[in-house]
C-alpha distance (Angstrom), angle and dihedral (degrees) to the residues before:
residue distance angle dihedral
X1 . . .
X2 3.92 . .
X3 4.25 81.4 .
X4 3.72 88.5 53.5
X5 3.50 99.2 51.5
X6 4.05 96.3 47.6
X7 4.24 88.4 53.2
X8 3.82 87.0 47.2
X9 4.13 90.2 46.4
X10 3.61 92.2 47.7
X11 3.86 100.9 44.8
X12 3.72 88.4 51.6
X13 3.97 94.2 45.0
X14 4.20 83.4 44.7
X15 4.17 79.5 53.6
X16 4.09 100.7 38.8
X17 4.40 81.8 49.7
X18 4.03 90.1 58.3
X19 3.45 92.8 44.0
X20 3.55 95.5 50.9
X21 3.49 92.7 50.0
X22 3.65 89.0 47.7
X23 3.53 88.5 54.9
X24 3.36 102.7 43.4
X25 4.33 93.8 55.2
X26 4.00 84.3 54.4
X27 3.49 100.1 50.8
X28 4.25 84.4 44.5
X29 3.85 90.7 51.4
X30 3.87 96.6 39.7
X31 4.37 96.6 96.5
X32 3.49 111.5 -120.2
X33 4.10 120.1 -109.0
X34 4.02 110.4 -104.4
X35 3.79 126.3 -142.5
X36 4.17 126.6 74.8
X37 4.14 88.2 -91.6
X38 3.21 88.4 69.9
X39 3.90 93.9 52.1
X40 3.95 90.6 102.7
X41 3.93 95.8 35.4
X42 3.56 90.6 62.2
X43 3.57 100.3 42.7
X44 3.67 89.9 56.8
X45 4.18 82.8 53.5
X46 3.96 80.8 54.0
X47 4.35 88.5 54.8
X48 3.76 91.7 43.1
X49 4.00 91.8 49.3
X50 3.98 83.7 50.0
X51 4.29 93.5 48.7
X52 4.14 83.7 49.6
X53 3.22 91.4 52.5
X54 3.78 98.9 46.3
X55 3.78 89.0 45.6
X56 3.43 94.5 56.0
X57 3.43 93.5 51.7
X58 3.90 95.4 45.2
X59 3.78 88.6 56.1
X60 3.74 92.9 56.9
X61 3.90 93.5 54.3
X62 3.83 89.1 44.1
X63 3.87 85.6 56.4
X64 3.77 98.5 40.1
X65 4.10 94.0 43.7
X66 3.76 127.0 67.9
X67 3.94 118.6 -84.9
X68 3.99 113.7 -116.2
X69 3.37 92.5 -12.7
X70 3.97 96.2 114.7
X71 3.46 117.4 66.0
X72 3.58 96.1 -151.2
X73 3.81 93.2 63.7
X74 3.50 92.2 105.2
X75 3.54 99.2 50.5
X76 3.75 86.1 50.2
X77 3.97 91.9 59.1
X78 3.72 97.0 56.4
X79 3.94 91.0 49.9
X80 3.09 82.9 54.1
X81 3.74 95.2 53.6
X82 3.45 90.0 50.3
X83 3.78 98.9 66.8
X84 4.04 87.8 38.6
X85 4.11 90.9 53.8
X86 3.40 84.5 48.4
X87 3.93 101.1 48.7
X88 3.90 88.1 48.4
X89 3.63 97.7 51.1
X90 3.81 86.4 59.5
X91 3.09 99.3 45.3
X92 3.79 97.7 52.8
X93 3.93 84.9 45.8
X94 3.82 88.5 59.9
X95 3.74 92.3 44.6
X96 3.78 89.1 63.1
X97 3.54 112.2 18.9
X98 4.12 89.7 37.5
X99 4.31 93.6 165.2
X100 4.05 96.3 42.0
X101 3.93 107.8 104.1
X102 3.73 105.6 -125.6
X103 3.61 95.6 165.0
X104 3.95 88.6 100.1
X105 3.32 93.5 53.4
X106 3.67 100.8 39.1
X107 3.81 88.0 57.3
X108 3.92 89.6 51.2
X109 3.63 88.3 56.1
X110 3.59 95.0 43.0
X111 3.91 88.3 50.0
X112 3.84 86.7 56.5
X113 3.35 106.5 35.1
X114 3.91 84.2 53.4
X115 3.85 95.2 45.2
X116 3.82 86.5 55.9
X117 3.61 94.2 45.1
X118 3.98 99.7 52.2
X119 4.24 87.4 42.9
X120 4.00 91.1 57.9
X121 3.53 116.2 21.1
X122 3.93 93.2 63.0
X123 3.74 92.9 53.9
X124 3.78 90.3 65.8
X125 3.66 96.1 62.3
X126 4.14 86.1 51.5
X127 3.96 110.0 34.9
X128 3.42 117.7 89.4
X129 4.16 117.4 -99.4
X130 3.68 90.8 -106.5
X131 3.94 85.6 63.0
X132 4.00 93.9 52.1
X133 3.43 100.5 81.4
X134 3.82 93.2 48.1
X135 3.97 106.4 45.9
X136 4.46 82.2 44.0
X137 3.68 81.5 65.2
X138 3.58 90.2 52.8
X139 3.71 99.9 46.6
X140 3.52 86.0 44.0
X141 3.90 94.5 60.2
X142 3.44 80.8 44.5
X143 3.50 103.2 61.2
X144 4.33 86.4 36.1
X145 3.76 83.8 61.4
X146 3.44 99.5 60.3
X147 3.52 99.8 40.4
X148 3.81 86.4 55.8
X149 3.78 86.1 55.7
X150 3.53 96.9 48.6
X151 3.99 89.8 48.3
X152 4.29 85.5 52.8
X153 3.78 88.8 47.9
X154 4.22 95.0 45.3
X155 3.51 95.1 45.1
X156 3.60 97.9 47.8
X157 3.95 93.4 48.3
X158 3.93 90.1 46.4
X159 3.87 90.9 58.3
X160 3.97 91.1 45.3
X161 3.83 83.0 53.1
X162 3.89 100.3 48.0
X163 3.22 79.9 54.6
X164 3.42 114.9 51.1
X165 4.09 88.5 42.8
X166 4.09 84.6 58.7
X167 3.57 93.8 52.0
X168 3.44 87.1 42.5
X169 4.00 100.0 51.9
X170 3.80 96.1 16.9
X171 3.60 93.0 -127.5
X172 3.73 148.4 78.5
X173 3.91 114.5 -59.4
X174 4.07 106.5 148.8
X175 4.12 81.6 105.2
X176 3.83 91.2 54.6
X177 3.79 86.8 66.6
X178 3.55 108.0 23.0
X179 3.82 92.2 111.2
X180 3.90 91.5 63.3
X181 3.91 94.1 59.5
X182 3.80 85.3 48.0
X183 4.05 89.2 50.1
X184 3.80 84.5 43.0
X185 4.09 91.2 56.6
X186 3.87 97.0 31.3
X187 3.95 83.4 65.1
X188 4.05 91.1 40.9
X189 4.50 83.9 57.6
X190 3.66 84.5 42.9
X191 3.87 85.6 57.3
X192 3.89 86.8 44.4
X193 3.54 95.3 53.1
X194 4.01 94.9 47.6
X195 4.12 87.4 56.1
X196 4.21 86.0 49.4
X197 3.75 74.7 52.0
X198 3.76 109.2 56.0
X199 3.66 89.7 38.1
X200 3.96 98.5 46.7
X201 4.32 102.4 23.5
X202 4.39 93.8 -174.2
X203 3.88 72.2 74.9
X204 3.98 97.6 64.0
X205 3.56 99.9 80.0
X206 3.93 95.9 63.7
X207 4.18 92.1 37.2
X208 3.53 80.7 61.5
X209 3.12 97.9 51.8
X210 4.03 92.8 39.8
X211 3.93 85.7 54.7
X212 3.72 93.5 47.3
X213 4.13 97.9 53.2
X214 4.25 83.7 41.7
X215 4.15 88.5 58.0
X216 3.75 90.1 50.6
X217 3.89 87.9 44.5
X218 3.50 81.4 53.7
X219 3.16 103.8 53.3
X220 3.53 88.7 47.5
X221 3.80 93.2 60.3
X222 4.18 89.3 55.3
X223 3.32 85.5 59.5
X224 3.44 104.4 51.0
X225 3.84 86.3 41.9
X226 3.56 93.3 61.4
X227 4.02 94.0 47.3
X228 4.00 95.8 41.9
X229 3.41 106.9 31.2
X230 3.83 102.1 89.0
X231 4.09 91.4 110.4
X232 3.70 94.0 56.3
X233 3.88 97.2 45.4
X234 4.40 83.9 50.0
X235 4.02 93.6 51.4
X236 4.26 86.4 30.8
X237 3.78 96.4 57.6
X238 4.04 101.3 24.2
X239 3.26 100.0 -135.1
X240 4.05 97.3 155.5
X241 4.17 97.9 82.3
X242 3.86 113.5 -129.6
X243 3.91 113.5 -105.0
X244 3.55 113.3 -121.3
X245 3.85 118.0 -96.0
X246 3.52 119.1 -118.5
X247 3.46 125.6 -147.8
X248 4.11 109.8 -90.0
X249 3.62 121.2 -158.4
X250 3.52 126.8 -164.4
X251 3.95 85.6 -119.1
X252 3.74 115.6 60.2
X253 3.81 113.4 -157.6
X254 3.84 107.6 -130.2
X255 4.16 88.5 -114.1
X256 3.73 94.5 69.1
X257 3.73 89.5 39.3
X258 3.65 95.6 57.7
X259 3.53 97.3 47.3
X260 3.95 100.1 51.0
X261 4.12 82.2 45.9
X262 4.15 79.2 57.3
X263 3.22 94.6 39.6
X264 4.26 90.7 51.9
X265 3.77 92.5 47.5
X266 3.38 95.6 56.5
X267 3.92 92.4 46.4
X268 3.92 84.3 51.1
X269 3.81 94.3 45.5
X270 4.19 86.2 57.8
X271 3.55 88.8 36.4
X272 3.58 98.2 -125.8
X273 3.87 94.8 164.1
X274 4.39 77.5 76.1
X275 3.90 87.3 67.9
X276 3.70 112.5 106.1
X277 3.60 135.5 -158.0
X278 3.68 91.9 18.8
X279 3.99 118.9 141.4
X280 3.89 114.0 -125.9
X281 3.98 90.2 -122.3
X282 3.94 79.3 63.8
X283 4.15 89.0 57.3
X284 3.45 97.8 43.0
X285 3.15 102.5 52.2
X286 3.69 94.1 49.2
X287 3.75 93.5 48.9
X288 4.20 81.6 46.7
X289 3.96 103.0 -123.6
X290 3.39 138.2 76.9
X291 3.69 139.2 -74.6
X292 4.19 95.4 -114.2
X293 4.23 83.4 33.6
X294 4.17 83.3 60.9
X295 3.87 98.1 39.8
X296 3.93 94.1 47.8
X297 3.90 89.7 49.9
X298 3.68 86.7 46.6
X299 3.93 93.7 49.2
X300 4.19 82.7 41.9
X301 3.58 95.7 58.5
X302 3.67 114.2 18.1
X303 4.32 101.1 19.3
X304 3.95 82.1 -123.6
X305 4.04 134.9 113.8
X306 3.75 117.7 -128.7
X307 3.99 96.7 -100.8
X308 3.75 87.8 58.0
X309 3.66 101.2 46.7
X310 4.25 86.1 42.9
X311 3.94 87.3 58.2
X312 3.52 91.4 47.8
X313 3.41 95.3 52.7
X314 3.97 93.1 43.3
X315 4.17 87.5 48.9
X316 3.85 85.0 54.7
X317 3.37 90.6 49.7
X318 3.51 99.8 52.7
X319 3.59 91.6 44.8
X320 3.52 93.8 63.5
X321 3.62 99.3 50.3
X322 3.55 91.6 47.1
X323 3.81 93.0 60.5
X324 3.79 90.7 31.2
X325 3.52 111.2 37.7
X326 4.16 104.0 45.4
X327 3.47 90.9 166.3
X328 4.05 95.1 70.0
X329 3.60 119.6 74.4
X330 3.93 126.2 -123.9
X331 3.92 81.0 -104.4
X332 3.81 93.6 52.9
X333 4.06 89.7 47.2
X334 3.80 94.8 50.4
X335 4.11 93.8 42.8
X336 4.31 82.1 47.6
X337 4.04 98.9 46.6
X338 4.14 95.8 53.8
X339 3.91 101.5 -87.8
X340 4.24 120.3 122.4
X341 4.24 89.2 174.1
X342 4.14 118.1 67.8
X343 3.59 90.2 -162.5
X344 4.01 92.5 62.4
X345 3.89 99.5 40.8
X346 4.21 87.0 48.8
X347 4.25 89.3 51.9
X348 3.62 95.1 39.8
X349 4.20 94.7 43.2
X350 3.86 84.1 43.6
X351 3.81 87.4 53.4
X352 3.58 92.8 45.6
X353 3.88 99.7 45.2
X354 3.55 113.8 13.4
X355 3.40 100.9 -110.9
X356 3.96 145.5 55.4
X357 4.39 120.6 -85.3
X358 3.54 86.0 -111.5
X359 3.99 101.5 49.5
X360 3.75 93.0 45.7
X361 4.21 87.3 58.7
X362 3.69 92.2 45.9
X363 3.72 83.1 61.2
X364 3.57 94.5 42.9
X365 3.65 86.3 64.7
């Protein structure tokens, strides 16, 4: 049984080294974005080149040494967990808050996380084996500790980002980065799985595996950060310059009125309201007012804010060319009325007619 379990460890190491070596020539041939944005992007690339590097080493000891055979194997896979918790904190951090300087932070982590590690994991090559069980508790708690932390501190820069991109674009973009909180929390069960592993090793072999098919995912997400990230950066770095606020008074002379009503119809007439990933500062200042200006004459003569009466127009929109245009698919509709996120143009066209895109056609027909 023991037999059977080293062949199957080292097979899958063997497998986890090739991948990681795989990985790591991608990530080295994949060109690196340009422009000071991306100043904290790319040195996250720099950390993840490092933790491919390490891996791949770290499989080719576990293949050359002797499975199980060292007591203080466990203790070595929660240290390192700790360094991997930490490396996937910051990266998520940089996925959504790309401009925020971390690196101060990052090194006061690293400072403790490494303080911690060079107090414990020595003591489990010196206590006696009646000792183990106890102090793995402890580093355990440890390490559960600061993943808590790190959970706190994602969470509450997530919500600070939702935010500032809805303020930004006046609309809903929680589904635009809905895959980084799951990246974020696929690396926290990845951490969950590593403790199962210290405490319980017949486990390793498919936590290594687990942790070899989340690095690829991983990679998989920088890439797709560097091709779709374009409306983060905008919001991120600000480049779109605020219009200047007029004064608003409760009672709008009929002048003004008339010519944002203009101004609206014309937007309409090119469909504008289709546009997507465009900042409201951008909108305002072509329809020449202001943002509160627009919502007030919104609330005035239609009790709505401008985000509502945009998705109204947009589920118009893609109700016509779903009844009109057979020849597009629901894909083609949602990409053509504004939205970059399936999940948000099916909940808001459900809202707005009862059904999904793709229902309402198969009644068309």
């Amino acid at each position: 049984m023991l037999s059977h379990f080293v062949n199957m460890q080292q097979v899958i190491c063997f497998g986890s080294g090739v991948a990681f070596l795989a990985m790591l020539i991608i990530l080295l041939l994949i060109p690196h974005p340009q422009g000071r944005e991306w100043e904290h992007f790319r040195l996250s690339r720099r950390y993840m080149l490092l933790a491919y590097v390490i891996l791949f080493l770290l499989e080719i000891v576990e293949i050359l040494l002797p499975v199980g055979g060292d007591p203080s194997e466990p203790a070595v896979t929660i240290f390192v967990a700790f360094y991997q918790a930490l490396l996937f904190t910051v990266l998520s951090l940089v996925f959504i808050r790309p401009l925020e300087n971390f690196r101060t932070r990052f090194l006061v982590y690293l400072g403790c996380v490494t303080v911690v590690n060079a107090l414990m994991l020595p003591l489990f090559f010196i206590v006696s084996q009646s000792l183990m069980f106890p102090l793995l508790v402890l580093y355990a708690l440890l390490y559960v500790s600061a993943c808590i932390h790190y959970t706190v501190v994602f969470v509450r820069e997530y919500k600070e980002c939702v935010k500032k991109l809805e303020r930004f674009y006046a609309e809903d973009m929680q589904y635009r980065l809905e895959w980084v909180r799951w990246f974020f929390f696929m690396a926290l069960g990845m951490g969950i799985v590593a403790l199962i592993a210290a405490f319980y090793m017949p486990v390793m072999p498919f936590f290594i595996l687990f942790y070899t098919i989340f690095y690829a995912y991983s990679l998989a997400c920088i890439v797709r950060y560097q091709v779709s990230s374009g409306f983060l950066m905008k919001a991120a770095s600000g480049r779109v310059e605020k219009a200047e606020e007029p004064v608003v008074h409760e009672s709008r002379s009929s002048v003004l009125d008339e010519r944002l009503s203009a101004s609206l119809d014309a937007w309409i007439e090119r469909k504008g309201y289709c546009e997507s990933d465009k900042a409201v500062d951008e909108i305002t200042r072509e329809l020449g007012t202001s943002y509160s200006a627009l919502n007030q004459y919104l609330a005035t003569r239609y009790n709505t804010t401008f985000s509502k009466w945009r998705i109204d127009l947009r589920m118009k929109e893609a109700h016509r060319l779903l009844t009109e245009c057979p020849e597009l698919t629901v894909m083609e509709v949602l990409y053509k009325v504004g939205y970059n996120d399936r999940t948000n143009f099916y909940r808001h066209f459900r809202r707005a007619y009862g059904c999904s895109p793709s229902d309402m056609r198969e009644d068309k027909h």
